[in-house]
C-alpha positions in Angstrom: 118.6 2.8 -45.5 115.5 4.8 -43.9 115.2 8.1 -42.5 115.0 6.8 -39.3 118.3 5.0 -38.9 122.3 5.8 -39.0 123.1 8.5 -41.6 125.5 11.1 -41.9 125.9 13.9 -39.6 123.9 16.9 -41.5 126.4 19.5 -43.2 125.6 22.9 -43.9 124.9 22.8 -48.0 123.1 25.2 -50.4 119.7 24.2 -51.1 120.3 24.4 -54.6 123.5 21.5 -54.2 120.8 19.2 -52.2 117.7 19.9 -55.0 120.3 18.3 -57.5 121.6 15.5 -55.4 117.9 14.8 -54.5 116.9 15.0 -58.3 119.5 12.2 -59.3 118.5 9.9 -56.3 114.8 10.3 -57.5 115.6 9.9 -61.1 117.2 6.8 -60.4 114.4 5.4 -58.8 111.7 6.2 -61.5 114.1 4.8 -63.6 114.0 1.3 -61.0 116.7 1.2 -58.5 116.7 1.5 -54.6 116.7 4.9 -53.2 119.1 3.1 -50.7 121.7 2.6 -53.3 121.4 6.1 -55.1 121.6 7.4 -51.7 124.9 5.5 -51.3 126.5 7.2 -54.4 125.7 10.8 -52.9 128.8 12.8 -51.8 128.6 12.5 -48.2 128.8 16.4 -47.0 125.6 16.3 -48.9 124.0 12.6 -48.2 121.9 13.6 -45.3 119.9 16.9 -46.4 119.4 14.8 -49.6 118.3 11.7 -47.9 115.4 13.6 -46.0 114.6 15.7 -49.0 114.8 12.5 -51.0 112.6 10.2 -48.3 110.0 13.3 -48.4 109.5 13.3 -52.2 108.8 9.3 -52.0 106.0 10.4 -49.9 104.8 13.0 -52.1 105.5 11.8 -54.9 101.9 10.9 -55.7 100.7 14.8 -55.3 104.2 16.2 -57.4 103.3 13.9 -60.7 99.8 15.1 -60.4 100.8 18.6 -60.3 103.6 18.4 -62.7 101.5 17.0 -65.4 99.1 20.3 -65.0 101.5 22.3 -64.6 104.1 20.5 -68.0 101.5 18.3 -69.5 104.2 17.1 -71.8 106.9 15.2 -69.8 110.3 17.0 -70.4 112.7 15.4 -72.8 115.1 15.3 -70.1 114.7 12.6 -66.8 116.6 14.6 -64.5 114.7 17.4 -65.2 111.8 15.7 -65.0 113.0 14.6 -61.6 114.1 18.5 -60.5 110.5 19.4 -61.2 109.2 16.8 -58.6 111.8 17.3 -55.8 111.2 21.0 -56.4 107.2 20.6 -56.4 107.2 18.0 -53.3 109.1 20.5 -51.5 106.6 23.4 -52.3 103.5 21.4 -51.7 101.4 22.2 -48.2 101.3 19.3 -46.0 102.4 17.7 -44.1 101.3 14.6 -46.0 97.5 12.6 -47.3 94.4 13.5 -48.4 93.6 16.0 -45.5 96.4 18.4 -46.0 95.2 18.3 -50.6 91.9 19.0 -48.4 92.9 22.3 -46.7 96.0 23.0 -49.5 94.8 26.9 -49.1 95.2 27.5 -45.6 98.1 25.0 -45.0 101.5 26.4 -44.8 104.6 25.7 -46.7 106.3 22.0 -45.3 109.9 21.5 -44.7 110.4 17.6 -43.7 112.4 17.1 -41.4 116.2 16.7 -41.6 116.4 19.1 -44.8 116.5 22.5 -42.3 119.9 21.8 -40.2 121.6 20.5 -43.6 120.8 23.8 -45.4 123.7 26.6 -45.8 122.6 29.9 -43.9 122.6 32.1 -47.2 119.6 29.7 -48.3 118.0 29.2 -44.8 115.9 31.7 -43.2 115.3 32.1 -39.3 111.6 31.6 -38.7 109.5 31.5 -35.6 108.3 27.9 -34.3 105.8 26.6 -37.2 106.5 28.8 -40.5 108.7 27.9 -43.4 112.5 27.7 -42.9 112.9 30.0 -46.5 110.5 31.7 -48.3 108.8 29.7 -51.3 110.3 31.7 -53.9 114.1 30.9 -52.4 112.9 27.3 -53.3 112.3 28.5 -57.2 115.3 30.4 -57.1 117.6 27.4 -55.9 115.7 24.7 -58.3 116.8 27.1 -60.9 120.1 27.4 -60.1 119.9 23.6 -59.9 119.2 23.2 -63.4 121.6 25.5 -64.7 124.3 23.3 -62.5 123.2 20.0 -64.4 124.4 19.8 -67.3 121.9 18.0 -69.4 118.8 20.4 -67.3 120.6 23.6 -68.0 119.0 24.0 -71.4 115.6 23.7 -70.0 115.9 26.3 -67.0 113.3 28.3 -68.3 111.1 25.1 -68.4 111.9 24.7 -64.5 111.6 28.2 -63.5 107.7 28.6 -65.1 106.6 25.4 -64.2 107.4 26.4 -60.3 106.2 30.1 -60.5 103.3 29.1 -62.3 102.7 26.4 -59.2 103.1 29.8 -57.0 101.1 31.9 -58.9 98.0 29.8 -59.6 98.6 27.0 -56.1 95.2 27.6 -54.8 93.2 26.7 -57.8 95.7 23.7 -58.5 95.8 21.9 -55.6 92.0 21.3 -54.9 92.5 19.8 -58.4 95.0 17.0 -56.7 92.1 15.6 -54.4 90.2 14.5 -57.3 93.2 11.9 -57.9 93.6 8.4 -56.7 97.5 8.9 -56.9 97.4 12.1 -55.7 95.1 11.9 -52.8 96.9 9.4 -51.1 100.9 9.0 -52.6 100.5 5.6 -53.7 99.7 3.6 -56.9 96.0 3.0 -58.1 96.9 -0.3 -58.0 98.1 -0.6 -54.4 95.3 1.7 -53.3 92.8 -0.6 -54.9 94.0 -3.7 -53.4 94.4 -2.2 -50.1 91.0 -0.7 -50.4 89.3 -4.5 -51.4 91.4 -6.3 -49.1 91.1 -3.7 -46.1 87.7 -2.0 -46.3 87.7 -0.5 -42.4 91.2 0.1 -42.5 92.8 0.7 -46.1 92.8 4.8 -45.1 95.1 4.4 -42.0 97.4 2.0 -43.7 97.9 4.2 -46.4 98.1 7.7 -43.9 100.4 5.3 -42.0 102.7 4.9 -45.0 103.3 8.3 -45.4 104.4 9.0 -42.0 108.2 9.0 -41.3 108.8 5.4 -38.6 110.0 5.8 -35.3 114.2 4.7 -34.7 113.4 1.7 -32.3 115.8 -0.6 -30.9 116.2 -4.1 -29.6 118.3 -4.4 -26.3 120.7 -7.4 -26.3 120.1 -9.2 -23.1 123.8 -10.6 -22.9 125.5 -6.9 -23.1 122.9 -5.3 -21.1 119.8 -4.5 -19.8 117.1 -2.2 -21.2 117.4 -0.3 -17.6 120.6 0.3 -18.2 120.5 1.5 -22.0 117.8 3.9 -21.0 119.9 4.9 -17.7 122.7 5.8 -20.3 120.7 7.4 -22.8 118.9 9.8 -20.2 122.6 10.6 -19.5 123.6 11.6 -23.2 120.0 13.5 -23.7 118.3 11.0 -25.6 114.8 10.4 -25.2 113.7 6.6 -25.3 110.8 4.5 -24.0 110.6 1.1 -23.5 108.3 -0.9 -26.0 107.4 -4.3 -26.2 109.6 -7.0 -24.6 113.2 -5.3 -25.4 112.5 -2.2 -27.2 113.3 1.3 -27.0 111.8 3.4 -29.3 113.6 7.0 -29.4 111.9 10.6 -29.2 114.2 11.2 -32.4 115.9 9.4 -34.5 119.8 9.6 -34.3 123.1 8.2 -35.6 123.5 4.8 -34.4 127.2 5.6 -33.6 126.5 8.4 -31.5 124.4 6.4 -28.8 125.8 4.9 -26.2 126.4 1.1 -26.3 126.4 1.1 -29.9 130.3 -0.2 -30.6 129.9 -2.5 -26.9 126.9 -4.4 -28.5 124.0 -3.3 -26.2 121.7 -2.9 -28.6 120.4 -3.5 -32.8 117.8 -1.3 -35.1 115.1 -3.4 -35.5 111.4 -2.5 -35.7 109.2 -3.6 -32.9 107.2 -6.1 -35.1 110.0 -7.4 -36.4 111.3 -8.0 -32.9 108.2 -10.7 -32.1 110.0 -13.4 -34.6 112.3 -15.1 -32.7 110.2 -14.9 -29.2 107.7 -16.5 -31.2 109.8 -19.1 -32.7 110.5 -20.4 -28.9 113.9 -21.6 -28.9 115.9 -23.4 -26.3 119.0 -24.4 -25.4 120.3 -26.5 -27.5 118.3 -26.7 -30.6 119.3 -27.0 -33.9 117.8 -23.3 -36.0 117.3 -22.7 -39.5 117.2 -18.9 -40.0 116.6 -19.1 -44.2 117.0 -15.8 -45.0 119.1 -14.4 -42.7 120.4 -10.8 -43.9 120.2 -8.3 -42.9 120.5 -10.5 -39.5 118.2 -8.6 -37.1 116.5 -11.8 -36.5 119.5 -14.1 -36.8 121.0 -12.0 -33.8 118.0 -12.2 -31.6 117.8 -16.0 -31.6 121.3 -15.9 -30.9 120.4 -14.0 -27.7 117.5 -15.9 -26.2 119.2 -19.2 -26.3 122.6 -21.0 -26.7 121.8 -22.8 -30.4 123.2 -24.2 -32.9 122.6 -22.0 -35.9 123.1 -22.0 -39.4 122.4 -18.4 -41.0 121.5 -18.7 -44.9 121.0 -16.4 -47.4 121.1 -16.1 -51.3 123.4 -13.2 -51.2 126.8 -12.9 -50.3 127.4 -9.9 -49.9 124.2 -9.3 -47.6 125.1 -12.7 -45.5 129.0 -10.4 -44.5 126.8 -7.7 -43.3 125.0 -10.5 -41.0 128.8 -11.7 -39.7 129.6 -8.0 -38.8 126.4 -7.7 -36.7 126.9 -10.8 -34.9 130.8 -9.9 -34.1 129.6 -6.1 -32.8 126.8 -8.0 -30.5 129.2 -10.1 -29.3 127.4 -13.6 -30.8 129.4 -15.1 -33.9 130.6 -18.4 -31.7 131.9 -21.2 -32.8 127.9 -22.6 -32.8 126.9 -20.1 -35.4 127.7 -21.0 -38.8 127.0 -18.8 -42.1 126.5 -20.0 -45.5 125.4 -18.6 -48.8 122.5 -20.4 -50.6 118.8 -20.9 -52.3 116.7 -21.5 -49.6 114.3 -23.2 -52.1 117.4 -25.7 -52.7 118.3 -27.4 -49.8 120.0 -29.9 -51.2 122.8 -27.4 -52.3 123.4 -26.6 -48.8 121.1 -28.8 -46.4 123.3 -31.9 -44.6 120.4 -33.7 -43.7 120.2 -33.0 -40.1 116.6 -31.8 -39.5 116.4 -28.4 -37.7 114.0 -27.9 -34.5 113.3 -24.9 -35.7 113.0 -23.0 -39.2 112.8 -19.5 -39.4 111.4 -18.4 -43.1 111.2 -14.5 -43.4 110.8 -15.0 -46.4 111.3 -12.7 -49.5 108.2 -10.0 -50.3 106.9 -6.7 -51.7 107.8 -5.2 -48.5 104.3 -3.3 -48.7 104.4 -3.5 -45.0 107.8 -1.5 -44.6 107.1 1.4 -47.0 107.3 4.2 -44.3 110.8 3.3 -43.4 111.3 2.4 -47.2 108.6 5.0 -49.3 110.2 4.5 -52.5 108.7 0.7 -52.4 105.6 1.7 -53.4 107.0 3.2 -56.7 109.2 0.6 -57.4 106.4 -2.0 -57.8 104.0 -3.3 -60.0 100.8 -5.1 -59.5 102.8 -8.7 -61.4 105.6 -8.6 -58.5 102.5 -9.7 -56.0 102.1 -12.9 -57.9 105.7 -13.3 -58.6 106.8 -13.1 -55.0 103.8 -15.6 -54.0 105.3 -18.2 -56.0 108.4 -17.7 -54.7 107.6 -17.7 -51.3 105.6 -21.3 -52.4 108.7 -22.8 -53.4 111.2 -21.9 -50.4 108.3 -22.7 -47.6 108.0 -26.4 -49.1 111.4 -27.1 -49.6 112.2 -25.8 -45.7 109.4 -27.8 -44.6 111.8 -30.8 -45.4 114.4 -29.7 -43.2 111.9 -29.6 -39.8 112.7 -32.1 -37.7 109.7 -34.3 -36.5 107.9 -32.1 -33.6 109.7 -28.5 -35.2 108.5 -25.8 -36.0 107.9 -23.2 -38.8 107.7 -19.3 -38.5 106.3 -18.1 -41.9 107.4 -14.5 -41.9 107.0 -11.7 -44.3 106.6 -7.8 -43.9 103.7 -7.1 -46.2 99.9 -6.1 -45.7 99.1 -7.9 -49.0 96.8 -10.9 -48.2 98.0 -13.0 -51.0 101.8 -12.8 -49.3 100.0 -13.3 -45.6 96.7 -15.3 -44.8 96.4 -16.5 -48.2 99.6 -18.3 -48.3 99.5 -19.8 -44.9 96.2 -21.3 -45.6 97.5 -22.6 -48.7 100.8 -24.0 -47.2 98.4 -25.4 -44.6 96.3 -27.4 -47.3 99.5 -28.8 -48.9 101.0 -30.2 -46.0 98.4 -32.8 -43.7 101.3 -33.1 -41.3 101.1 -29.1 -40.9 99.7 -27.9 -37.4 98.7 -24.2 -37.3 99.8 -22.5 -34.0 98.7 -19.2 -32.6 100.9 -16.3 -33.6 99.7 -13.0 -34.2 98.8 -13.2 -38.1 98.4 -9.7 -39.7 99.5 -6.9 -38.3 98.9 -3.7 -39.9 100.8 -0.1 -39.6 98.7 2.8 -37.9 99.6 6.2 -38.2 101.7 7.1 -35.1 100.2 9.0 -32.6 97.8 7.8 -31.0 98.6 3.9 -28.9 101.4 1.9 -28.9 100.5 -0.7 -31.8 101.5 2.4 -34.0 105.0 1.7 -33.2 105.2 -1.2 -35.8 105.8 -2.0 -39.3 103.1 -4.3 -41.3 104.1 -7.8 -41.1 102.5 -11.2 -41.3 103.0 -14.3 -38.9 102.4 -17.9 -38.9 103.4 -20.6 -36.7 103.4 -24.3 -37.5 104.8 -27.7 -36.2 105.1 -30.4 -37.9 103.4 -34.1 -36.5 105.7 -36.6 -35.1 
C-alpha cells in the first residue's frame, strides 16, 4: 500500500483514536514488518487518517528519534509507547520535510500531512485559514495523552508522554537547531543509506534523498485494448479529476484518489503503475506471437502491460502464491487472462522445477531488491533495512539472472529490472552478468534512473529504477 493509491474513504475519527492506531502500525515496523500489513490489521473507519499519519512519521522518522532521545534519553520500557512518542513528535515537528525545514525549524509552522485533516473528528479539528495548523499544538499533547491512557500497556507511563511533548513545546526552538547537526535527523534516513548514497551519488545524493521524502504522485497506465488515454482523461475531466498525460500511456493525477471511484476502474481502462515502471515491457519489444517469460510477475503491473502490446504466449511466475492470485485478478479486471496466459508458482532461480524446455523470446527479470528506489511510495523501506540486505539481495539477484539466461531462446532477449538507486543492485550487476556470459550483448535501455523531488520537470514523475537490456547470440 502507498499513500498515493486505493485506501479507504477518510472517516471522521478523534485524533487521539488515529495517534493510537498510528502508534501500533509504527511499532510494528520498528519491530520489522511492513507498514502495508500493519496497515491491513487497522479497523477500517480508522485505516485512512492512520495511513497518512502513519506514511508521514516514516518520513520523519529520522528527526522524531533524534528528538525523542533529547527529549527521554532512556528509551521507555514500553514499545508502544515508545512508538506514541514518535507519531506524536512527527506530527509536532515544522516541516514540511529535509534538512531545510530542521534549517528554518523557528519560523516554520506546525505541519499537518496530508490526508490526516478530513479524517479527523470536528471536536479535535480546528477551522483554520489556508496555510496554518488544522488544531492547535497543544490539542496534539492533549490527544497523545489521552492516547496513552487508552493503551493499556502506555497508560502507566502517561505522565512520561505528556512531559516529553510539553517539554518539546516549551523548549522547540533550542531543540530543533540541535536536529541539523544529525546525519539521521537531517535528512530521515539511515547513516548507512545516506553514506552510500552520498559515495555512490556525489552530485545528486541530496535530491534523491529530498525526493524520498516527498509523498509520489497516483499515476496510471491506460490499457490500450479498453481504451484510449483521450478518452480516460475525457471521463476524468467529467467526474472532476485532474490528470495529465505522461510518458507513452500515463496519466498522472493532480490528487491521488480511490481507485474505485474513478471512472473506468471496474471496465479495465486503466492499472496504478508508476511511470518508470511503465518503460519495462516497451522496452522488452514484444510481438505477436512470441513466447515471454515474466519471472517475477506479482504484483502483475508489468505482466498486464505485455499482455497489452502484443498477443503472446505468456507464462507469469512468481515464488509466491498468494501474490501470483493477486496477478490473476488484475489480468481478469483488464480484460487479459486468455487462454495464452498461463500462471504458475515457482523459484525463478530453479527453472528446472517449472521450466519445460521451450526457450522464451523474451525474459522479463524484475528481479527481487531493496526497493531503495520506491521508498517515497514505500517510506518505511528505509527503516526496515540494513546495510547486509544490499549484499544479500545482490547474490540473489546473481542466481535467478543466470539460471533465466538458460531459458532465452537463441536471438532473445533479457530485461534486467530492479527499482533501486543502489549501484551494487544496478550497474554493478549488469556489468558483472555481462562478464559471465560471452554470448551476452548489451543493448541500449535507459540504465539508472534516479527520483527527483517533484516539482520542477517531468522526469520527477518517477520512481528510482535500474534497466538493462541484453540478447543473447545465435
Amino acid at each position: 500500500m502507498s499513500d498515493s493509491t486505493s485506501s479507504p474513504a477518510a472517516v471522521a475519527a478523534p485524533l487521539r483514536d488515529l495517534l493510537a492506531e498510528s502508534a501500533g502500525v509504527v511499532r510494528a515496523v520498528l519491530a520489522g514488518r511492513s507498514m502495508t500489513d500493519a496497515i491491513g490489521q487497522v479497523p477500517a473507519p480508522l485505516r485512512a487518517g492512520t495511513q497518512a499519519l502513519s506514511f508521514h512519521t516514516m518520513r520523519r522518522l529520522g528527526e522524531a528519534r533524534a528528538a525523542r532521545r533529547i527529549l527521554v534519553p532512556r528509551t521507555p520500557p514500553e514499545p508502544l509507547a515508545e512508538a506514541l512518542l514518535l507519531v506524536s513528535l512527527a506530527l509536532l515537528l515544522p516541516g514540511p520535510t529535509g534538512a531545510a525545514a530542521i534549517e528554518h525549524a523557528p519560523q516554520a509552522p506546525f505541519y499537518v500531512p496530508p490526508g490526516i485533516t478530513q479524517a479527523i473528528a470536528p471536536e479535535t479539528a480546528g477551522t483554520p485559514a489556508a496555510g496554518a495548523p488544522a488544531y492547535a499544538p497543544y490539542t496534539v499533547v492533549d490527544q497523545a495523552v489521552e492516547a496513552a491512557g487508552r493503551l493499556p500497556r502506555v497508560a502507566p507511563l502517561k505522565g512520561l508522554v505528556n512531559g516529553a511533548l510539553r517539554s518539546f513545546l516549551r523548549d522547540r526552538d533550542t531543540l530543533l537547531p540541535q536536529l541539523s547537526r544529525q546525519i539521521e535527523a537531517r535528512w530521515n534516513h539511515p547513516q548507512w543509506w545516506v553514506d552510500k548514497l552520498r559515495s555512490a551519488y556525489p552530485d545528486a545524493w541530496e535530491s534523491i534523498l529530498a525526493a524520498a521524502n516527498v509523498p509520489a504522485p497516483m499515476t496510471l497506465r491506460v490499457n490500450c485494448r479498453r481504451a484510449t488515454r483521450e478518452q480516460v482523461l475525457a471521463a476524468f475531466l467529467a467526474a472532476g479529476v485532474d490528470g495529465q498525460p505522461a510518458g507513452a500511456a500515463g496519466i498522472v493525477l493532480a490528487q491521488p484518489r480511490p481507485v474505485q471511484r474513478l471512472p473506468g476502474f471496474e471496465d479495465g481502462w486503466w492499472s496504478v503503475q508508476d511511470a518508470g515502471a511503465q518503460l519495462a515491457a516497451p522496452l522488452l519489444g514484444v510481438k505477436d506471437g512470441m513466447r515471454v517469460l515474466d519471472a517475477c510477475a506479482a504484483p502483475g503491473g508489468k505482466t498486464a502491460h505485455l499482455l497489452e502490446l502484443a498477443d503472446i504466449d505468456l507464462l507469469a511466475l512468481d515464488a509466491d502464491a498468494g501474490r501470483l492470485r493477486r496477478v490473476g485478478d488484475n489480468l481478469r479486471r483488464l480484460g487479459l487472462d486468455t487462454p495464452r496466459v498461463s500462471l504458475r508458482a515457482g523459484d525463478a532461480a530453479n527453472p528446472d522445477d517449472w521450466w519445460d524446455g521451450q526457450p522464451f523470446d523474451a525474459v522479463l527479470a524484475d528481479v527481487p531488491c531493496t526497493a531503495s528506489g520506491i521508498v517515497r511510495r514505500h517510506p518505511d523501506i528505509r527503516w526496515l533495512r540494513r546495510p547486509d540486505d544490499v549484499p544479500r539481495t545482490v547474490k540473489l539477484q546473481t542466481r535467478i539472472v543466470d539460471a533465466l539466461w538458460r531459458t532465452v531462446a537463441p536471438g532473445g532477449r533479457l530485461l534486467y529490472v530492479t527499482c533501486s538507486v543502489f549501484p551494487e543492485e544496478g550497474e554493478r550487476q549488469a556489468a558483472a552478468f555481462a562478464a559471465r556470459h560471452a554470448d551476452a550483448r548489451r543493448l541500449e535501455a535507459p540504465g539508472q534512473l534516479l527520483p527527483v523531488a517533484a516539482g520542477a520537470t517531468e522526469t520527477a514523475q518517477h520512481d528510482g529504477f535500474f534497466y538493462a537490456l541484453f540478447a543473447k547470440a545465435t
